[in-house]
Structures are given as structure tokens and as C-alpha cells.
MARROBA-927107 format. One record per residue (C-alpha): residue number from 1; x, y, z. Coordinates in pm, 1 decimal, decimal comma, padded with zeros to 6 digits. Example, Ala and Ser with C-alpha at 12.3 -4.5 7.8 and 13.67 -1.06 7.14 Angstrom:
<sites>
num=1&x=01230,0&y=-00450,0&z=00780,0
num=2&x=01367,0&y=-00106,0&z=00714,0
</sites>
This chain:
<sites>
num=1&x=-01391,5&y=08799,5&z=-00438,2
num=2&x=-01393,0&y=08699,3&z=-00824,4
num=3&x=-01568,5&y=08884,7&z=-01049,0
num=4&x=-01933,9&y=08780,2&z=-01161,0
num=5&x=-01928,6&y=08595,6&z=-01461,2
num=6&x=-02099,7&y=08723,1&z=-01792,0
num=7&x=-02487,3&y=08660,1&z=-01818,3
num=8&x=-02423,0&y=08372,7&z=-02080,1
num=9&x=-02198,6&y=08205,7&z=-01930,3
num=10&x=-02300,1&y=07831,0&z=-01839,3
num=11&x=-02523,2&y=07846,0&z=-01509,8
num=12&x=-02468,3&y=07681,3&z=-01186,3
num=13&x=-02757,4&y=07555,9&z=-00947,6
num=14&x=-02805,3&y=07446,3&z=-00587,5
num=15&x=-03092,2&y=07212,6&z=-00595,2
num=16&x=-03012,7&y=06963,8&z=-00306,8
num=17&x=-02742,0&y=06896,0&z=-00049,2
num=18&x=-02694,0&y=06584,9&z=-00248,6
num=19&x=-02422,4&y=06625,1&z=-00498,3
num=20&x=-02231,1&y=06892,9&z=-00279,0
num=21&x=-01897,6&y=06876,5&z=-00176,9
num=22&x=-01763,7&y=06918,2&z=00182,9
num=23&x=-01561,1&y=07229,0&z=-00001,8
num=24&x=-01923,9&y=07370,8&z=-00183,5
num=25&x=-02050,9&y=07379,1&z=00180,4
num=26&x=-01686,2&y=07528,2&z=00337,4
num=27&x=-01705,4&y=07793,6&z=00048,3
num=28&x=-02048,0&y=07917,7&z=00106,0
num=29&x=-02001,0&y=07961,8&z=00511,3
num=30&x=-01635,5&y=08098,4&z=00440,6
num=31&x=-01829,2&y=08345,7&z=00224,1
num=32&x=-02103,5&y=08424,7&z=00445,4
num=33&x=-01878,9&y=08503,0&z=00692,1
num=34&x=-01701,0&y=08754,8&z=00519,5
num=35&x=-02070,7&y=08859,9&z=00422,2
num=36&x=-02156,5&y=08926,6&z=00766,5
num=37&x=-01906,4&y=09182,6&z=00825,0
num=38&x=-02153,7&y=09434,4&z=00609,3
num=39&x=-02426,4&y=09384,5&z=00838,8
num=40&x=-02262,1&y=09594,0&z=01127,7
num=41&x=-02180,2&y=09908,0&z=00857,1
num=42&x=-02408,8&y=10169,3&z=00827,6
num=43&x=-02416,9&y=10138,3&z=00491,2
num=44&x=-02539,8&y=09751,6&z=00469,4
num=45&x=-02584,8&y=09735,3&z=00061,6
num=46&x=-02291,4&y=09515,0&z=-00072,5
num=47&x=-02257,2&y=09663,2&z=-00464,9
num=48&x=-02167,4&y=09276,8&z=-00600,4
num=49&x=-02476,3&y=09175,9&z=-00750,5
num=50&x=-02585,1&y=09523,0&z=-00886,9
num=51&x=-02789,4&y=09481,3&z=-01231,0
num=52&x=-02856,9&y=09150,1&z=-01183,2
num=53&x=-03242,7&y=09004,2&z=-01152,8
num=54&x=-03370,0&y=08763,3&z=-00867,9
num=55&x=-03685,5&y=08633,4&z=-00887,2
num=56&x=-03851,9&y=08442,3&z=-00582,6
num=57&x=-04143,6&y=08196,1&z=-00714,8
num=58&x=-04304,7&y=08072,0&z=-00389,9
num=59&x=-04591,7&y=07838,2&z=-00434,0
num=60&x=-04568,6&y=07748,6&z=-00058,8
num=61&x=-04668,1&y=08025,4&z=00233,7
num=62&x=-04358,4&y=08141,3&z=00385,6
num=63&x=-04210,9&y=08406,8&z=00602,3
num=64&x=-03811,6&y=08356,1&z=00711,2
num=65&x=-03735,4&y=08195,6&z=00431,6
num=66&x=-03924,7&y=08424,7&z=00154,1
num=67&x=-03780,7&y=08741,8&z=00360,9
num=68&x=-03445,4&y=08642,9&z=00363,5
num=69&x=-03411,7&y=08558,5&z=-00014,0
num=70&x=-03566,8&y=08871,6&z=-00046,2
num=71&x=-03370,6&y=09066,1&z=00204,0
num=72&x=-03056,1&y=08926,3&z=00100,4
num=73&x=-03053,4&y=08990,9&z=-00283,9
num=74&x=-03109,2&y=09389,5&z=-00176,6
num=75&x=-02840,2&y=09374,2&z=00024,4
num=76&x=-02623,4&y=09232,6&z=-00296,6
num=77&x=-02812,9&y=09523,0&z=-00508,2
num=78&x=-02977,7&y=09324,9&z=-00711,0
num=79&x=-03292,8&y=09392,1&z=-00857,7
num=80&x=-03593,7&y=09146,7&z=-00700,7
num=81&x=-03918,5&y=09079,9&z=-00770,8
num=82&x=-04110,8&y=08811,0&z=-00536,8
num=83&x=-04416,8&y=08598,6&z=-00726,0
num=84&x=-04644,0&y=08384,1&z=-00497,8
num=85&x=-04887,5&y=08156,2&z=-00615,0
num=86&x=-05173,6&y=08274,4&z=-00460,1
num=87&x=-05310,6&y=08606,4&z=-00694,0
num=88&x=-05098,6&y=08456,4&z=-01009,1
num=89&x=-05145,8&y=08292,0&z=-01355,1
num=90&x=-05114,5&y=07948,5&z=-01089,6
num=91&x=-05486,7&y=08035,4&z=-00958,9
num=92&x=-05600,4&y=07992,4&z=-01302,8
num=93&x=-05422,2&y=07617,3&z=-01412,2
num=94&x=-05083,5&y=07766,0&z=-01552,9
num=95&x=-04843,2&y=07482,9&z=-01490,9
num=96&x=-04475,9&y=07559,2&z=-01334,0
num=97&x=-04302,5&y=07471,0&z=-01665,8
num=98&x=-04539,9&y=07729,9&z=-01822,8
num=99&x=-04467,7&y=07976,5&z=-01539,6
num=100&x=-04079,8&y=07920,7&z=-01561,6
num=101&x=-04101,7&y=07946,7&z=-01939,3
num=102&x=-04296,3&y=08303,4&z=-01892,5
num=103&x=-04021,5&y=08411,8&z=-01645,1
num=104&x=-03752,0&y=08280,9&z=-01803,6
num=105&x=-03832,9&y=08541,9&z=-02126,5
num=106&x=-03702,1&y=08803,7&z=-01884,1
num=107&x=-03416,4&y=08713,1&z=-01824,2
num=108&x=-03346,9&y=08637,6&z=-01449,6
num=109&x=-03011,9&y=08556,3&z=-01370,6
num=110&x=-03157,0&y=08352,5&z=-01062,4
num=111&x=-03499,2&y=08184,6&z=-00942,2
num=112&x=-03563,8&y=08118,8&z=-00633,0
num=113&x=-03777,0&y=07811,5&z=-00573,0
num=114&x=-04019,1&y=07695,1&z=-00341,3
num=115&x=-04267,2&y=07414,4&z=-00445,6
num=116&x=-04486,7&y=07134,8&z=-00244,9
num=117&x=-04392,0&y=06892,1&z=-00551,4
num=118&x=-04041,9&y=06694,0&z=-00526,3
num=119&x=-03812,8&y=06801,9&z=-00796,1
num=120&x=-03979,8&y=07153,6&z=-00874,6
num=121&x=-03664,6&y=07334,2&z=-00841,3
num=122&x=-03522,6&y=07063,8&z=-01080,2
num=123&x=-03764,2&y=07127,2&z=-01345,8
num=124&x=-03703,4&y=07512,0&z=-01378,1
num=125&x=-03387,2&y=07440,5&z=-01401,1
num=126&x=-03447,3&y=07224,8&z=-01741,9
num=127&x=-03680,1&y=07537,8&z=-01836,1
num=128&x=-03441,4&y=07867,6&z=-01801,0
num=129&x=-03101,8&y=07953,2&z=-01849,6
num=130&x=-03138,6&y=08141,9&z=-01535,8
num=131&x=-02949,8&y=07967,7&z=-01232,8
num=132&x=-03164,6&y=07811,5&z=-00976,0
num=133&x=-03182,3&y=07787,5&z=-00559,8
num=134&x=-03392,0&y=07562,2&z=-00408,0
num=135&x=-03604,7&y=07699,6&z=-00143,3
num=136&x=-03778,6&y=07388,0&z=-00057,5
num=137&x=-03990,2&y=07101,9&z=-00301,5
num=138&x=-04194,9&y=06875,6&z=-00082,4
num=139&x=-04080,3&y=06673,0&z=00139,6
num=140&x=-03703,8&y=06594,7&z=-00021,0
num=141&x=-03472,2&y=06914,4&z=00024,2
num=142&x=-03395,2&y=07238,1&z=00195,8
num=143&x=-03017,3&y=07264,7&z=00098,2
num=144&x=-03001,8&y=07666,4&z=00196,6
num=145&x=-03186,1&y=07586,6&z=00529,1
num=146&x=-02909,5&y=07287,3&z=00644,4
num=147&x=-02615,5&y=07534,4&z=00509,9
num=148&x=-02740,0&y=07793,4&z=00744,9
num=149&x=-02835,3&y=07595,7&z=01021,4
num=150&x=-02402,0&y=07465,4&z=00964,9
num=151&x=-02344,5&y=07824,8&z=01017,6
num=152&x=-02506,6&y=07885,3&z=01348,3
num=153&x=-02373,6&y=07588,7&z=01486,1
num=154&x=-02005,7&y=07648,6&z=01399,2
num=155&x=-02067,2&y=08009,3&z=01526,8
num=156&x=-02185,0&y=07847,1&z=01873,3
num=157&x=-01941,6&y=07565,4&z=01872,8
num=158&x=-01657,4&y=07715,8&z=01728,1
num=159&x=-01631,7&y=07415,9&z=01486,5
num=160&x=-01849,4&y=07126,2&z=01338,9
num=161&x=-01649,5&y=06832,3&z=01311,4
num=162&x=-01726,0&y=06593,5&z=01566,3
num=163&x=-02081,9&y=06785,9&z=01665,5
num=164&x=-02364,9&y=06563,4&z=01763,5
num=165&x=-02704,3&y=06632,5&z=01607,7
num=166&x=-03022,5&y=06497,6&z=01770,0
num=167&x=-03291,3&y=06570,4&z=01533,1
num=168&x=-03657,1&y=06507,3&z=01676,2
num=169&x=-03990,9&y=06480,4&z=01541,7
num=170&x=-04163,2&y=06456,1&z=01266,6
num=171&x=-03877,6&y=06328,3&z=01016,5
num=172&x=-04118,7&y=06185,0&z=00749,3
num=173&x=-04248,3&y=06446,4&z=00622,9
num=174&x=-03947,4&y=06716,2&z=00712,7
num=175&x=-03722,3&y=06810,9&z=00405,5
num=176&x=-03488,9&y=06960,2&z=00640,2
num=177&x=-03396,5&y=06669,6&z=00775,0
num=178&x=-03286,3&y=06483,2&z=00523,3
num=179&x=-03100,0&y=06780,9&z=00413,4
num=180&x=-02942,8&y=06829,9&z=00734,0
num=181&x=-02881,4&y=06486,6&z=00785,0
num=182&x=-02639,6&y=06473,8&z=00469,8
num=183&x=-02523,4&y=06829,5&z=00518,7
num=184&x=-02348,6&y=06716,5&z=00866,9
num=185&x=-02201,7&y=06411,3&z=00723,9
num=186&x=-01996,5&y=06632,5&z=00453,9
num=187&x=-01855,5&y=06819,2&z=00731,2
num=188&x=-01756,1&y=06552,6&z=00982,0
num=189&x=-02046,9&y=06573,2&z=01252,5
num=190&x=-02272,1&y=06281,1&z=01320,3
num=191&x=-02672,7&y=06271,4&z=01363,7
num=192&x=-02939,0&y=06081,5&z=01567,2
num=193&x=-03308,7&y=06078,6&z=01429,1
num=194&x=-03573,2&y=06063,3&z=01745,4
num=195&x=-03920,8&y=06011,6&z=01717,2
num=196&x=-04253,6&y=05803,3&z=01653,2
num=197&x=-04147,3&y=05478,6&z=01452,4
num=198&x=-04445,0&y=05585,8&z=01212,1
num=199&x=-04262,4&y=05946,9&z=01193,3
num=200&x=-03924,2&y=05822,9&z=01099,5
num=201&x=-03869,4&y=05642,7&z=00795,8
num=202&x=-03717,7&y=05337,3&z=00777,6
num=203&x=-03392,0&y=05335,8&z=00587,1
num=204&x=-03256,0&y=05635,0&z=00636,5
num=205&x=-02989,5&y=05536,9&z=00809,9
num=206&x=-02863,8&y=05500,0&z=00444,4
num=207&x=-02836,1&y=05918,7&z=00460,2
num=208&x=-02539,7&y=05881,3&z=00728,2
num=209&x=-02777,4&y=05877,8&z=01084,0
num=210&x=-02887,4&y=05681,7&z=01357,0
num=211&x=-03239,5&y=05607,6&z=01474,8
num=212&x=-03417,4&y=05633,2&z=01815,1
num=213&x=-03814,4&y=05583,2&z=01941,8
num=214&x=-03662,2&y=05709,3&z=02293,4
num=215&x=-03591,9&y=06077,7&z=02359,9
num=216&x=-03340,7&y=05993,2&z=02593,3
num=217&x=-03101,4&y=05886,7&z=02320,4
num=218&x=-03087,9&y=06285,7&z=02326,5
num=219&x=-02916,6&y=06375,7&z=02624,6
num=220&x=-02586,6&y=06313,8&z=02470,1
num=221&x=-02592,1&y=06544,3&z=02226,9
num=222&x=-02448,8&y=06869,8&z=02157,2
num=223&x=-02732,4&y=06998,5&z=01975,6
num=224&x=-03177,1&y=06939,3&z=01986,2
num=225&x=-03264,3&y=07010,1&z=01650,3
num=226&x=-03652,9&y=07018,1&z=01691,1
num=227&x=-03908,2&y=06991,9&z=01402,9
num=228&x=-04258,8&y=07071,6&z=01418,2
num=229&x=-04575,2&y=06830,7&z=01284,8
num=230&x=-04597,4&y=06937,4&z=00920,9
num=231&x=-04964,9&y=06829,7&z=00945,8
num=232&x=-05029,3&y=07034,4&z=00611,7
num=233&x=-04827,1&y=06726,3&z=00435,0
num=234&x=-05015,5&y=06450,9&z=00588,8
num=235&x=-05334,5&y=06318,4&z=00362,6
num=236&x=-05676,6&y=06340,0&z=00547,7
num=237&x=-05771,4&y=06081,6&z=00801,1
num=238&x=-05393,4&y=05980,3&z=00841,2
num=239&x=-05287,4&y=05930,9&z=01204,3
num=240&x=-04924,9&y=05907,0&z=01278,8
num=241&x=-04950,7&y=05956,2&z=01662,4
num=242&x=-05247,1&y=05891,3&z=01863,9
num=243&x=-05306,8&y=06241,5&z=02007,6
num=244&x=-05059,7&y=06590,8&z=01976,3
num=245&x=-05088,4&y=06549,7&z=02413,7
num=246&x=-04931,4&y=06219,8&z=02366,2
num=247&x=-04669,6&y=06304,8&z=02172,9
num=248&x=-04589,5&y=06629,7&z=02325,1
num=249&x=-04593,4&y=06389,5&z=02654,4
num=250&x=-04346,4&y=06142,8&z=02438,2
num=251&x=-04130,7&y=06404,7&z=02218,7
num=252&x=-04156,4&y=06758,2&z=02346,0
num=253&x=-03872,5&y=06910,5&z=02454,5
num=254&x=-03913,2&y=07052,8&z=02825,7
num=255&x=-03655,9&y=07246,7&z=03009,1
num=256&x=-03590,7&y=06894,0&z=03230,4
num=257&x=-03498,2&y=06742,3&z=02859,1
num=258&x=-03207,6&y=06996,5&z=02769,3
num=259&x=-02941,0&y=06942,4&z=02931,9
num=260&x=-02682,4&y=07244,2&z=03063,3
num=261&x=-02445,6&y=07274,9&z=02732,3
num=262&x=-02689,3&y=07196,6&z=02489,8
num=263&x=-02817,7&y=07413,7&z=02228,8
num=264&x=-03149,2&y=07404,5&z=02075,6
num=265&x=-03251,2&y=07469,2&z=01734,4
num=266&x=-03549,7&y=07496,0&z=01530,9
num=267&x=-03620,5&y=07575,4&z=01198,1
num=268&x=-03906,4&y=07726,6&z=01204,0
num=269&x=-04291,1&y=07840,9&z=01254,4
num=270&x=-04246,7&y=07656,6&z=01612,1
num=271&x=-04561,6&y=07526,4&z=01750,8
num=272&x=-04510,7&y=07628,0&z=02138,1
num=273&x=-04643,3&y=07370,0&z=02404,6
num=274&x=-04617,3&y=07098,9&z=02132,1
num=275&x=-04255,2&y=07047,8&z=02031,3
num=276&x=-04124,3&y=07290,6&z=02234,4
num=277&x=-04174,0&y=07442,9&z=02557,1
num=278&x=-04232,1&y=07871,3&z=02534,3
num=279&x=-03961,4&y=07805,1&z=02816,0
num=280&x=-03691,9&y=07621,5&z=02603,6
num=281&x=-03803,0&y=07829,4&z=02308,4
num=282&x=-03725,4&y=08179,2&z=02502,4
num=283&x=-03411,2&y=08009,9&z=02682,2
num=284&x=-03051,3&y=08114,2&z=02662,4
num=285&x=-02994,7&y=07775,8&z=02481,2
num=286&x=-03232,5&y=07841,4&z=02202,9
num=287&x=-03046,3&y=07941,8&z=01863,6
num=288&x=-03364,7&y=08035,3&z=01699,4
num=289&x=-03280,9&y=08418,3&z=01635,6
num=290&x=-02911,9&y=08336,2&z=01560,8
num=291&x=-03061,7&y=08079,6&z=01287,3
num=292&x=-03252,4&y=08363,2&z=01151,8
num=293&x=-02962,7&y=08579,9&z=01141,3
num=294&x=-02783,3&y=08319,3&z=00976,4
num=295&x=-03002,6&y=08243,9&z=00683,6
num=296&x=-02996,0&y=08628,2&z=00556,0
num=297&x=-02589,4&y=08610,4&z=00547,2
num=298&x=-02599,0&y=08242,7&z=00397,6
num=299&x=-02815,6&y=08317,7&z=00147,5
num=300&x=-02620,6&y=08585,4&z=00054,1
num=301&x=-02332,4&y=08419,2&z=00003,7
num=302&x=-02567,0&y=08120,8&z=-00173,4
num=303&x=-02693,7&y=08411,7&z=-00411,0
num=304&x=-02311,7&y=08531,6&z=-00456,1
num=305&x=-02225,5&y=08151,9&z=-00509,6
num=306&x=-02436,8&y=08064,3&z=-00802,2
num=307&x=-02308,6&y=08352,7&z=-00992,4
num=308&x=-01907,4&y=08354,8&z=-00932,8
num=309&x=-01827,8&y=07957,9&z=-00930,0
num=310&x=-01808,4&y=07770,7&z=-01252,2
num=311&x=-01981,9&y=07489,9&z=-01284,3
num=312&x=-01790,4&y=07142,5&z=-01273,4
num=313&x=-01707,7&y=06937,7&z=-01612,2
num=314&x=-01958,2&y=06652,9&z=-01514,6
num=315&x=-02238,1&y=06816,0&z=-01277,7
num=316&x=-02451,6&y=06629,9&z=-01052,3
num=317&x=-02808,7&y=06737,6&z=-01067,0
num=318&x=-02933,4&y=06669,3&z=-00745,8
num=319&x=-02681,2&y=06908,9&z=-00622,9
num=320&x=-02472,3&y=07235,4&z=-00687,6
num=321&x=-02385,0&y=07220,3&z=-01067,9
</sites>
């Protein structure tokens, strides 16, 4: 592995799957896999990122993804420290430009991200000379979340060109979808959106998809990617189904909708007996746990990433620059 640049050398961000090349995405997973090797030692701690600062600034709740950032900069030996929004200067009307400004006077060498407000991650990056990771803004982009769910499927597939994604639910509102969506075109796999027409926005066939109303359109494909009803993202008094029975009825995936050789996925908190069956979600095809395990090792390697690769000449700022 190179060694880490200098602190004042010019930064490098991953904001968005948008932007990235098919080799950003190889590099990371080649990376994590040579990551994941370390977990088996008894001695897990990697020295690589020893006396460097991450700082996680979460202003959504979050468990898997929080933990993991958190999880894997220890395991690089880097010094953390976690902010949430709830408790902070936030409460009391600081703005995120005046919170990035305050952290940025000491001196992280990355900030973790997570924001309900599209293009959060893309404004601290304007505010700090620390580099930046997107942990989710809104409804637009996940990019660590696709990168890792690319890892889990290559480790169950042995490869991911040619894969077939179904993705079902709610798509509207789901940033990793889009994410994914454009992660799996950069690596030669194809996906199918299924759901609601209200839940799955016109146009995005743009991304590199299909479209589907009809759950059967799933039974082809090598992997159910299943997303839950981010009804904390929906305005009051908006209905996009006409009941959660009906669309569990429509949508849900049941053990008679997986088909032997499929593999589930989720991303995570599942809602049980509405997307997903507890018997699909506690089924030999379910990839949940290996997801998990992949998004400590990814973001490891994402963490590793933004440190060690120099930016390109002309960088794109939706994306890794």
C-alpha cells in the first residue's frame, strides 16, 4: 500500500457515486479485500491511519452505518470522535457551515457526513480542508452503502458483471437506490426498479435501470434488493399507497416470491411483515449480516482511499475528487 500523503496535501472526497470511475469502485473493493484479511488476526488494529483525526457529524439517527465509520477508523488507528446533532451547538440554530467551520479549526483529516439536506456533504467540503465521505444527504446519495453492497454481492456471486439487480420499494425517497442504481452500471451489472408508480420516479431510467409496477418482473433476477418505507421523508398527509397491508399484499417479499438461487438484500432497519417476511429475512438467502460485515471492511478501505489517492487534474464534484 502507498504511503499516506502529508496533511496539506490537496484533499480528495467521495461525495456521490456520480463522478466515480468503474476503477475508483474496483480500487476500493480490491482494497477492502485485502482489508478483510485483518479481521481474522487476533490483533485486528491495522497501524495505517495512526495520528490521523476522523470525525463523524451525524445529523440523522443511525446505527450500522454510524458504527461502522466508527468501528472502522479504530481499526485504521486513527483517532475518532463521533458528533450527533441531537445534544450539540445544532439544538441551539448553529448552521452546518458554522459547525464545519468550528470543526474544521481542528484539523480533521476526514468528516464523515450524514445530513437529511441534499448536498450537505458537498458543502463541508467547500468549508474544510479536511477530506470528506458522504454518509448519506437526503434523498440523493449513499455512495459507501452501494460500494459495500458491490462487495457482498461479488463475494456471493463470485463476480458482478452481468448480475441482475431487482430493487423494490420505496425508490422515491431511497438514496440508496439511486446510488446503487449507478454503482452497478460502472461495473457491468444491470438493474430493475419495482414498485408503486407513485414510489418510483419517473425518469430514472436515465440512471441506467428499468422500471416495473409488477413484482413478478423479479423472478428473474439474481438478486431482491429490498427497501423499506422511509415514511420519516414523506411530508404529513401524503399518501403514496393506500394502506402498508396493501402494499405488503402488492410488494412484500414472501418466501413464495424468492426464488431458489436468489439472494436477498437489504440495507437496513428492515421493517419485518412489511417488506420482508421474518422468514425471508432469517433465510439462508438473506445477505443482511454479510452486508454488515461488508460495510466495516469497505469503509475501511473508503477511509484508507481518501487519504492515499491523489486527486485527478479536473475533479468532478458530485463524485470522488
Amino acid at each position: 500500500m502507498p504511503e499516506l500523503r502529508p496533511p496539506a496535501a490537496a484533499r480528495r472526497h467521495l461525495l456521490s457515486v456520480q463522478g466515480m470511475s468503474r476503477e475508483d469502485v474496483e480500487r476500493i473493493l480490491e482494497t477492502a479485500r485485502r482489508m478483510a484479511s485483518s479481521l481474522d488476526r487476533e490483533m485486528k488494529k491495522l497501524p495505517t491511519l495512526r495520528g490521523r483525526t476522523v470525525v463523524n457529524l451525524f445529523y440523522e439517527s443511525s446505527t450500522r452505518t454510524l458504527a461502522s465509520f466508527e468501528l472502522a477508523a479504530k481499526r485504521l488507528s486513527a483517532d475518532t470522535m463521533s458528533i450527533r446533532a441531537s445534544g450539540s451547538s445544532v439544538d441551539k440554530g448553529e448552521s452546518l457551515k458554522d459547525t464545519a467551520s468550528t470543526l474544521a479549526a481542528y484539523d480533521p483529516d476526514i468528516i464523515v457526513v450524514r445530513h437529511p439536506s441534499i448536498g450537505a456533504a458537498q458543502l463541508v467540503s467547500r468549508c474544510t480542508a479536511a477530506s470528506v465521505v458522504n454518509a448519506g444527504d437526503g434523498k440523493h446519495q449513499h455512495p459507501t452503502q452501494a460500494v459495500l453492497d458491490l462487495y457482498a454481492m461479488e463475494e456471493a456471486f463470485g463476480r458482478l458483471e452481468g448480475l441482475h439487480v431487482a430493487i423494490v420499494g420505496d425508490v422515491l425517497h431511497s438514496r440508496v437506490a439511486r446510488s446503487l442504481v449507478q454503482a452497478l452500471e460502472l461495473v457491468g451489472a444491470r438493474s430493475t426498479l419495482i414498485g408503486p408508480p407513485t414510489l418510483v420516479p419517473r425518469g430514472m431510467e436515465a440512471l441506467g435501470c428499468s422500471t416495473s409496477s409488477d413484482i413478478r418482473d423479479a423472478v428473474q433476477a439474481d438478486v431482491l434488493y429490498v427497501l423499506r418505507m422511509q415514511r420519516e421523508r414523506m411530508a404529513p398527509g401524503e399518501a403514496f399507497i393506500p394502506s402498508l397491508r396493501e402494499y405488503t399484499a402488492l410488494y412484500g417479499i414472501t418466501p413464495e416470491r424468492v426464488r431458489p438461487g436468489q439472494v436477498v438484500m437489504h440495507p437496513g432497519p428492515m421493517n419485518r411483515g412489511v417488506e420482508i417476511d421474518a422468514r425471508v429475512a432469517d433465510s439462508e438467502a438473506a445477505l443482511v449480516g454479510n452486508q454488515v460485515r461488508a460495510g466495516l471492511v469497505v469503509r475501511m478501505a473508503v477511509l484508507y482511499d481518501v487519504l492515499t489517492v491523489a486527486p485527478v487534474a479536473a475533479p468532478v464534484a458530485a463524485g470522488v475528487m
